[in-house]
N, C-alpha and C positions, 0 to 999 in steps of 0.2 A: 786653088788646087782641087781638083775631082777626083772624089771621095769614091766615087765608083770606078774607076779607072784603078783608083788605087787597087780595089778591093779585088780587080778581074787580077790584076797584075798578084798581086800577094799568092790568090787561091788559086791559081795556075799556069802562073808565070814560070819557063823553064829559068834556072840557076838555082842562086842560092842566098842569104841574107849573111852580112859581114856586118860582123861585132865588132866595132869601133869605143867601145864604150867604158874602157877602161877609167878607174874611178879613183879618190887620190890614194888610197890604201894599193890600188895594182899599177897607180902611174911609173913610180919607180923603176918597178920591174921591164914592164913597157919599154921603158926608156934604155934601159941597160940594154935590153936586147936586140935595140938600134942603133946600140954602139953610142951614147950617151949618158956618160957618167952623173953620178951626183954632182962633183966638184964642178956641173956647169952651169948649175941655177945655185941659189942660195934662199930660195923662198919659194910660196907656194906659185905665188903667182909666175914666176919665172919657170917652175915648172910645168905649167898650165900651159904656158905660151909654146913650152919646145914639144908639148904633145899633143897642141893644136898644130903646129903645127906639121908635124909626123902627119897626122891625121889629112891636112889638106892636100898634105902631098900625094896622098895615096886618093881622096876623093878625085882629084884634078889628073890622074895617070889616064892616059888613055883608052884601057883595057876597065878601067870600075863606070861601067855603064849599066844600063836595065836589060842590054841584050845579054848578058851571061850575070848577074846581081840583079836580084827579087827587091832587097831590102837593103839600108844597112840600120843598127842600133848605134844610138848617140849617146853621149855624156850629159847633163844636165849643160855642164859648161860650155861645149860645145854650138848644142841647141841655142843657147846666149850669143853663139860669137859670130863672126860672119867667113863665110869660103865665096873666093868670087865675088867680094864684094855684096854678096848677098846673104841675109841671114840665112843656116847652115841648111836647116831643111828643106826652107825653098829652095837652094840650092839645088838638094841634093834632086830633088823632083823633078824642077823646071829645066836645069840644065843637063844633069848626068840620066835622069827619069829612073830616080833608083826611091823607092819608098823609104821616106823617114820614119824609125822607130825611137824609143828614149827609155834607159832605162832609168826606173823610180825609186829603187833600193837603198837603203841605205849603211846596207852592210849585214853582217851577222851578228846573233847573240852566238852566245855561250853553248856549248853543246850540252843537251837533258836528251835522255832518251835515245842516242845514238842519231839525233839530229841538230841541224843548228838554223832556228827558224830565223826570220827576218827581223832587225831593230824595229822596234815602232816608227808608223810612217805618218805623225799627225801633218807633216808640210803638204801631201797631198793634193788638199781639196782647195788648199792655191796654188800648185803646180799644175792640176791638169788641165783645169782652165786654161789657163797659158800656154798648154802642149797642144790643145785644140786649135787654139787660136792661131797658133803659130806654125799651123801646118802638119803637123805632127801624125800621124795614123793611128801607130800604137803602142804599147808600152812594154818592158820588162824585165821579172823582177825575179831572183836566183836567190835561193836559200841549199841546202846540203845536208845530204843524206848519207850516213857514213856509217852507218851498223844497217842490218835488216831488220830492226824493232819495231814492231806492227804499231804501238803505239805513237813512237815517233813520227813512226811516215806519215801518221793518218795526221797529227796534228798539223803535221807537214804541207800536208795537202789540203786541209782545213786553208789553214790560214792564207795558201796561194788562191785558191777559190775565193774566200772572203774579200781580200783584195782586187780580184779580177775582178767582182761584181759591181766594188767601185768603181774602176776604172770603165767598165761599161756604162756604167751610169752618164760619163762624162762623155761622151761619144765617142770613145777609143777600143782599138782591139787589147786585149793584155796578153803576152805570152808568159804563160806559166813556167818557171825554171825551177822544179826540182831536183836540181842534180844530186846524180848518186857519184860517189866518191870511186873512183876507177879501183882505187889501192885496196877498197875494203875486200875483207872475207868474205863469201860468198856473195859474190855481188848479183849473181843470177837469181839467188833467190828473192834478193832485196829491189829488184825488178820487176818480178811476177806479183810483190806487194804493192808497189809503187803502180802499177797499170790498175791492179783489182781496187784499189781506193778510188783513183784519179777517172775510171768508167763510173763507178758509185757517184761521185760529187756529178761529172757530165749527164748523168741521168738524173740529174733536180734541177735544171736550168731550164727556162725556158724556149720557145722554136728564136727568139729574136737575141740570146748570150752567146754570142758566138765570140770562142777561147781560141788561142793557139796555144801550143806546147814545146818547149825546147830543153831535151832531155839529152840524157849519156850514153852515147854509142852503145847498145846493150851486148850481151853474151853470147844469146841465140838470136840469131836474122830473124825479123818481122815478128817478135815478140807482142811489139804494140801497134801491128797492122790494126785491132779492133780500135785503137784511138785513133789512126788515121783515117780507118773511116765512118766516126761519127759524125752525124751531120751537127754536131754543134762545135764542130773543131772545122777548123778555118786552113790549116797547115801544119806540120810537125814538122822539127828541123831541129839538128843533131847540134851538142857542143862540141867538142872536139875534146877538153877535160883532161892534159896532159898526155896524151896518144901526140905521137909525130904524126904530121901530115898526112905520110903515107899510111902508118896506121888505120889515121882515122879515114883517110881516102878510100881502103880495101873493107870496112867495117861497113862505113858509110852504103856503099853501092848492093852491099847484100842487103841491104832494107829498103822496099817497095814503099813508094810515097813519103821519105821521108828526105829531106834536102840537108846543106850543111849549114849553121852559123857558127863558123869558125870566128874564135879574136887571136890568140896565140899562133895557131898553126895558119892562119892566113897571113901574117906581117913576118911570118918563118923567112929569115935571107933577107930582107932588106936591113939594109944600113945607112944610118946619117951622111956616112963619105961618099956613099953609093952618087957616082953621076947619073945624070937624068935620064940618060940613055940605061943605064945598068940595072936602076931602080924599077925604070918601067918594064922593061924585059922581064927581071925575074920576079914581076907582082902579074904579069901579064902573062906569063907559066904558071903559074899559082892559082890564078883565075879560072887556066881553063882546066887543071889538073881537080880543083873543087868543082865544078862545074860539071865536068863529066863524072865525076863520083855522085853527084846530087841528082843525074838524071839519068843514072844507070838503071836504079830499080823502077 
Protein backbone atom coordinates (compact mmCIF):
# COMPACT_ATOMS: atom_id res chain seq x y z
CA UNK A 1 0.00 0.00 0.00
CA UNK A 2 1.46 3.71 -0.74
CA UNK A 3 1.70 5.62 2.03
CA UNK A 4 2.03 8.66 -0.10
CA UNK A 5 -0.86 8.18 -2.25
CA UNK A 6 -2.59 7.70 0.84
CA UNK A 7 -1.52 10.80 2.40
CA UNK A 8 -2.34 13.10 -1.20
CA UNK A 9 -5.79 11.38 -1.05
CA UNK A 10 -6.54 12.12 2.84
CA UNK A 11 -5.11 16.04 2.65
CA UNK A 12 -7.14 16.79 -0.53
CA UNK A 13 -9.03 14.23 -1.69
CA UNK A 14 -12.58 15.68 -2.50
CA UNK A 15 -15.46 13.62 -0.14
CA UNK A 16 -15.58 12.67 2.91
CA UNK A 17 -14.42 9.89 5.72
CA UNK A 18 -17.26 7.17 6.91
CA UNK A 19 -17.30 6.06 10.47
CA UNK A 20 -17.71 2.44 10.36
CA UNK A 21 -16.49 1.97 13.57
CA UNK A 22 -19.06 1.26 15.78
CA UNK A 23 -17.65 -0.66 19.02
CA UNK A 24 -19.47 -3.30 21.31
CA UNK A 25 -20.95 -0.73 23.75
CA UNK A 26 -22.84 1.21 20.23
CA UNK A 27 -23.10 -2.33 18.24
CA UNK A 28 -26.41 -2.77 19.59
CA UNK A 29 -27.79 0.36 18.79
CA UNK A 30 -26.25 0.02 15.28
CA UNK A 31 -27.92 -2.77 14.75
CA UNK A 32 -31.41 -1.78 15.96
CA UNK A 33 -31.37 0.91 13.51
CA UNK A 34 -30.88 -1.62 10.75
CA UNK A 35 -33.71 -3.24 11.67
CA UNK A 36 -31.91 -6.03 13.76
CA UNK A 37 -33.08 -6.96 16.91
CA UNK A 38 -31.34 -8.27 19.82
CA UNK A 39 -33.41 -11.51 19.85
CA UNK A 40 -31.22 -12.32 16.57
CA UNK A 41 -27.73 -13.02 18.06
CA UNK A 42 -27.49 -14.46 21.51
CA UNK A 43 -23.64 -13.67 22.03
CA UNK A 44 -20.98 -11.46 21.29
CA UNK A 45 -19.71 -13.19 18.76
CA UNK A 46 -22.90 -13.55 16.74
CA UNK A 47 -23.30 -10.10 17.20
CA UNK A 48 -20.05 -9.33 15.58
CA UNK A 49 -20.88 -11.32 12.67
CA UNK A 50 -24.39 -9.32 11.86
CA UNK A 51 -22.42 -6.06 12.12
CA UNK A 52 -19.73 -7.14 9.92
CA UNK A 53 -21.55 -7.94 8.13
CA UNK A 54 -23.94 -4.65 7.79
CA UNK A 55 -20.61 -3.14 7.42
CA UNK A 56 -19.53 -5.24 4.23
CA UNK A 57 -22.53 -4.51 2.68
CA UNK A 58 -22.21 -1.00 2.78
CA UNK A 59 -18.17 -1.44 1.92
CA UNK A 60 -19.11 -3.55 -1.41
CA UNK A 61 -22.37 -1.01 -2.45
CA UNK A 62 -21.33 0.48 -5.54
CA UNK A 63 -21.57 4.14 -4.71
CA UNK A 64 -18.52 3.71 -1.26
CA UNK A 65 -15.61 4.27 -3.56
CA UNK A 66 -12.46 7.05 -3.28
CA UNK A 67 -14.33 9.04 -6.00
CA UNK A 68 -16.86 10.63 -3.36
CA UNK A 69 -15.06 8.74 0.28
CA UNK A 70 -11.69 10.20 1.49
CA UNK A 71 -11.62 7.45 4.18
CA UNK A 72 -13.44 5.18 6.06
CA UNK A 73 -12.83 4.33 10.23
CA UNK A 74 -12.82 0.64 11.34
CA UNK A 75 -13.48 -1.38 14.41
CA UNK A 76 -10.69 -3.25 15.80
CA UNK A 77 -12.73 -6.44 14.87
CA UNK A 78 -13.20 -5.48 11.70
CA UNK A 79 -9.57 -4.72 10.85
CA UNK A 80 -9.27 -8.80 11.93
CA UNK A 81 -11.96 -9.84 9.50
CA UNK A 82 -11.73 -10.09 5.86
CA UNK A 83 -14.36 -8.02 3.11
CA UNK A 84 -13.81 -9.58 -0.40
CA UNK A 85 -12.04 -12.05 0.66
CA UNK A 86 -9.33 -9.95 1.63
CA UNK A 87 -8.36 -8.62 5.02
CA UNK A 88 -10.61 -5.45 5.56
CA UNK A 89 -8.15 -2.70 4.92
CA UNK A 90 -6.50 -3.95 2.09
CA UNK A 91 -9.63 -4.25 0.93
CA UNK A 92 -10.73 -1.19 1.54
CA UNK A 93 -7.53 0.52 -0.38
CA UNK A 94 -6.84 -1.93 -3.15
CA UNK A 95 -10.22 -2.45 -4.17
CA UNK A 96 -12.89 0.27 -3.26
CA UNK A 97 -9.25 2.91 -2.89
CA UNK A 98 -10.94 4.28 0.05
CA UNK A 99 -8.13 5.00 2.99
CA UNK A 100 -8.13 2.62 5.97
CA UNK A 101 -8.52 4.23 9.43
CA UNK A 102 -9.10 2.22 13.16
CA UNK A 103 -10.21 3.51 15.93
CA UNK A 104 -8.11 2.66 19.33
CA UNK A 105 -10.40 3.75 22.22
CA UNK A 106 -11.60 1.99 24.49
CA UNK A 107 -14.43 3.72 25.67
CA UNK A 108 -15.08 6.42 28.37
CA UNK A 109 -14.29 6.95 32.10
CA UNK A 110 -16.63 8.53 34.32
CA UNK A 111 -17.35 12.19 33.86
CA UNK A 112 -14.89 14.82 36.48
CA UNK A 113 -14.79 18.08 35.47
CA UNK A 114 -17.63 18.28 32.91
CA UNK A 115 -15.71 15.78 30.79
CA UNK A 116 -15.35 12.17 30.17
CA UNK A 117 -11.72 11.30 29.21
CA UNK A 118 -10.55 8.12 27.52
CA UNK A 119 -10.28 4.36 29.58
CA UNK A 120 -6.61 3.77 29.89
CA UNK A 121 -5.14 2.45 26.67
CA UNK A 122 -2.12 -0.01 27.84
CA UNK A 123 -3.07 -2.51 24.61
CA UNK A 124 -1.61 0.11 22.32
CA UNK A 125 1.85 -0.53 21.70
CA UNK A 126 0.66 -4.06 20.57
CA UNK A 127 -2.06 -2.75 18.59
CA UNK A 128 -0.38 -0.33 16.55
CA UNK A 129 2.22 -2.31 15.28
CA UNK A 130 -0.25 -4.51 13.91
CA UNK A 131 -2.42 -1.41 12.36
CA UNK A 132 0.87 -0.59 10.57
CA UNK A 133 1.44 -3.68 9.50
CA UNK A 134 -1.66 -4.35 8.28
CA UNK A 135 -2.27 -1.46 6.21
CA UNK A 136 -3.80 0.81 8.19
CA UNK A 137 -2.95 4.81 7.85
CA UNK A 138 -4.40 6.04 10.88
CA UNK A 139 -6.11 6.13 13.89
CA UNK A 140 -9.00 7.40 16.12
CA UNK A 141 -9.92 8.04 19.29
CA UNK A 142 -13.24 10.20 20.98
CA UNK A 143 -13.57 11.21 24.49
CA UNK A 144 -16.62 14.02 25.50
CA UNK A 145 -16.89 17.14 26.34
CA UNK A 146 -20.12 18.05 28.07
CA UNK A 147 -19.90 21.23 30.24
CA UNK A 148 -17.66 24.30 29.03
CA UNK A 149 -15.13 23.75 32.13
CA UNK A 150 -11.74 25.23 31.26
CA UNK A 151 -10.27 22.59 33.35
CA UNK A 152 -11.86 19.70 31.78
CA UNK A 153 -11.20 20.49 28.17
CA UNK A 154 -7.66 21.24 28.85
CA UNK A 155 -7.17 17.88 30.52
CA UNK A 156 -9.28 16.73 27.59
CA UNK A 157 -7.08 17.90 25.12
CA UNK A 158 -4.04 16.85 27.12
CA UNK A 159 -4.67 13.43 27.11
CA UNK A 160 -5.80 13.34 23.10
CA UNK A 161 -2.42 14.97 22.19
CA UNK A 162 -0.51 12.61 24.56
CA UNK A 163 -1.99 9.78 22.85
CA UNK A 164 -1.73 11.25 19.23
CA UNK A 165 2.17 11.49 19.95
CA UNK A 166 2.11 7.87 20.39
CA UNK A 167 0.47 6.88 17.78
CA UNK A 168 2.93 9.02 15.65
CA UNK A 169 5.48 7.45 16.96
CA UNK A 170 4.29 4.23 15.35
CA UNK A 171 3.90 5.49 11.76
CA UNK A 172 0.20 6.56 11.96
CA UNK A 173 -1.81 9.63 11.52
CA UNK A 174 -4.14 10.06 14.79
CA UNK A 175 -7.40 11.98 14.60
CA UNK A 176 -8.06 13.72 17.65
CA UNK A 177 -12.11 13.33 18.78
CA UNK A 178 -12.87 15.66 21.25
CA UNK A 179 -16.29 15.83 21.00
CA UNK A 180 -18.46 18.45 22.51
CA UNK A 181 -21.86 17.17 23.55
CA UNK A 182 -24.57 18.89 21.11
CA UNK A 183 -27.23 18.87 24.16
CA UNK A 184 -24.94 20.92 26.45
CA UNK A 185 -25.45 24.55 27.65
CA UNK A 186 -23.68 26.82 26.05
CA UNK A 187 -22.09 24.87 23.70
CA UNK A 188 -20.49 27.97 21.86
CA UNK A 189 -18.80 28.97 24.49
CA UNK A 190 -17.42 25.44 25.19
CA UNK A 191 -16.11 25.58 21.52
CA UNK A 192 -14.04 28.86 21.48
CA UNK A 193 -12.34 26.69 24.64
CA UNK A 194 -11.91 23.58 23.03
CA UNK A 195 -10.08 25.56 19.73
CA UNK A 196 -7.99 27.94 22.15
CA UNK A 197 -6.48 24.72 24.01
CA UNK A 198 -6.30 22.46 20.92
CA UNK A 199 -4.03 25.75 18.88
CA UNK A 200 -2.01 25.68 22.27
CA UNK A 201 -1.05 21.89 22.25
CA UNK A 202 -0.59 22.20 17.96
CA UNK A 203 1.90 24.90 18.64
CA UNK A 204 4.45 22.34 20.75
CA UNK A 205 4.58 19.76 18.03
CA UNK A 206 7.01 19.41 15.94
CA UNK A 207 7.22 20.37 11.62
CA UNK A 208 7.19 16.24 11.15
CA UNK A 209 3.52 15.53 13.95
CA UNK A 210 1.21 15.92 11.79
CA UNK A 211 -2.65 15.43 13.64
CA UNK A 212 -6.00 15.41 12.20
CA UNK A 213 -9.02 16.54 14.08
CA UNK A 214 -12.67 15.40 14.15
CA UNK A 215 -14.92 17.63 16.00
CA UNK A 216 -18.77 18.71 16.56
CA UNK A 217 -20.61 20.61 14.10
CA UNK A 218 -20.04 23.99 15.98
CA UNK A 219 -22.52 27.13 16.50
CA UNK A 220 -20.75 29.74 14.61
CA UNK A 221 -19.57 28.68 10.73
CA UNK A 222 -15.66 28.56 10.58
CA UNK A 223 -15.02 29.00 14.11
CA UNK A 224 -12.09 26.51 13.73
CA UNK A 225 -10.94 27.80 10.18
CA UNK A 226 -7.35 28.66 12.37
CA UNK A 227 -7.11 24.67 13.06
CA UNK A 228 -7.92 24.01 9.55
CA UNK A 229 -5.33 25.85 8.56
CA UNK A 230 -2.48 24.88 10.70
CA UNK A 231 0.14 23.28 8.88
CA UNK A 232 0.39 20.53 11.42
CA UNK A 233 -3.11 19.45 10.81
CA UNK A 234 -3.54 17.09 7.99
CA UNK A 235 -7.59 17.63 7.67
CA UNK A 236 -10.59 18.44 9.98
CA UNK A 237 -13.85 16.54 9.47
CA UNK A 238 -17.14 16.87 11.30
CA UNK A 239 -19.01 14.24 13.46
CA UNK A 240 -22.42 14.37 12.88
CA UNK A 241 -23.12 13.84 17.05
CA UNK A 242 -26.95 13.20 16.92
CA UNK A 243 -28.03 16.16 14.39
CA UNK A 244 -30.12 14.46 11.46
CA UNK A 245 -28.42 14.18 8.35
CA UNK A 246 -29.89 17.10 7.07
CA UNK A 247 -28.81 18.93 9.92
CA UNK A 248 -25.78 18.06 9.92
CA UNK A 249 -25.65 18.44 5.98
CA UNK A 250 -26.78 22.35 6.16
CA UNK A 251 -24.11 22.99 9.28
CA UNK A 252 -21.71 21.02 7.68
CA UNK A 253 -21.26 23.23 4.21
CA UNK A 254 -21.22 26.61 6.21
CA UNK A 255 -17.62 25.52 7.22
CA UNK A 256 -14.72 26.05 4.80
CA UNK A 257 -12.27 23.06 4.74
CA UNK A 258 -13.90 21.02 6.92
CA UNK A 259 -15.38 17.50 5.45
CA UNK A 260 -18.01 15.03 7.04
CA UNK A 261 -17.19 11.66 9.19
CA UNK A 262 -20.60 10.76 9.67
CA UNK A 263 -21.39 6.78 11.51
CA UNK A 264 -25.14 7.35 12.40
CA UNK A 265 -26.23 9.81 10.02
CA UNK A 266 -24.46 7.97 7.19
CA UNK A 267 -26.24 4.31 7.71
CA UNK A 268 -29.56 6.83 8.15
CA UNK A 269 -32.38 4.59 5.98
CA UNK A 270 -30.72 1.53 5.31
CA UNK A 271 -32.25 -1.71 6.44
CA UNK A 272 -31.54 -5.44 6.95
CA UNK A 273 -34.82 -6.27 4.59
CA UNK A 274 -33.59 -3.57 2.32
CA UNK A 275 -33.02 -5.53 -1.21
CA UNK A 276 -29.86 -4.79 -2.89
CA UNK A 277 -31.14 -2.79 -5.36
CA UNK A 278 -32.96 -0.51 -2.41
CA UNK A 279 -30.03 -0.52 -0.22
CA UNK A 280 -27.75 0.71 -2.76
CA UNK A 281 -29.90 3.53 -4.03
CA UNK A 282 -30.52 4.94 -0.70
CA UNK A 283 -26.66 4.63 0.65
CA UNK A 284 -25.88 6.05 -2.94
CA UNK A 285 -28.16 9.28 -2.08
CA UNK A 286 -26.46 9.55 1.15
CA UNK A 287 -23.25 9.46 -0.48
CA UNK A 288 -23.68 12.14 -2.54
CA UNK A 289 -25.93 14.27 -0.35
CA UNK A 290 -22.47 14.00 2.33
CA UNK A 291 -20.38 14.58 -0.28
CA UNK A 292 -21.81 17.80 -1.53
CA UNK A 293 -22.08 19.18 2.01
CA UNK A 294 -18.30 18.16 2.54
CA UNK A 295 -17.30 20.19 -0.54
CA UNK A 296 -19.39 23.01 -0.29
CA UNK A 297 -17.28 25.21 1.92
Amino acid sequence: MSKQEMTTQVRSGNGFIAALDQSGGSTPKALAAYGVDSDAYSNDDEMFDLIHAMRSRIVNAPAFTGAKIVGAILFEMTMDREIGGKPSAQYLWEDRRVVPFLKIDKGLMDETDGVQLMKPMDHLDRLLPRAAQGGIFGTKMRSVINQPNAAGIAANVTQQFEVGRQVIGHGLVPILEPEINIKMTDKAVAEEMLRDEILAHLNTLGPNEIIMLKLTLPEQPNIYQALVDHPNVMRVVALSGGYTRDEANAKLAQNTGIIASFSRALTEGLSADQSDADFNQTLSTTIEDVFAASVAG
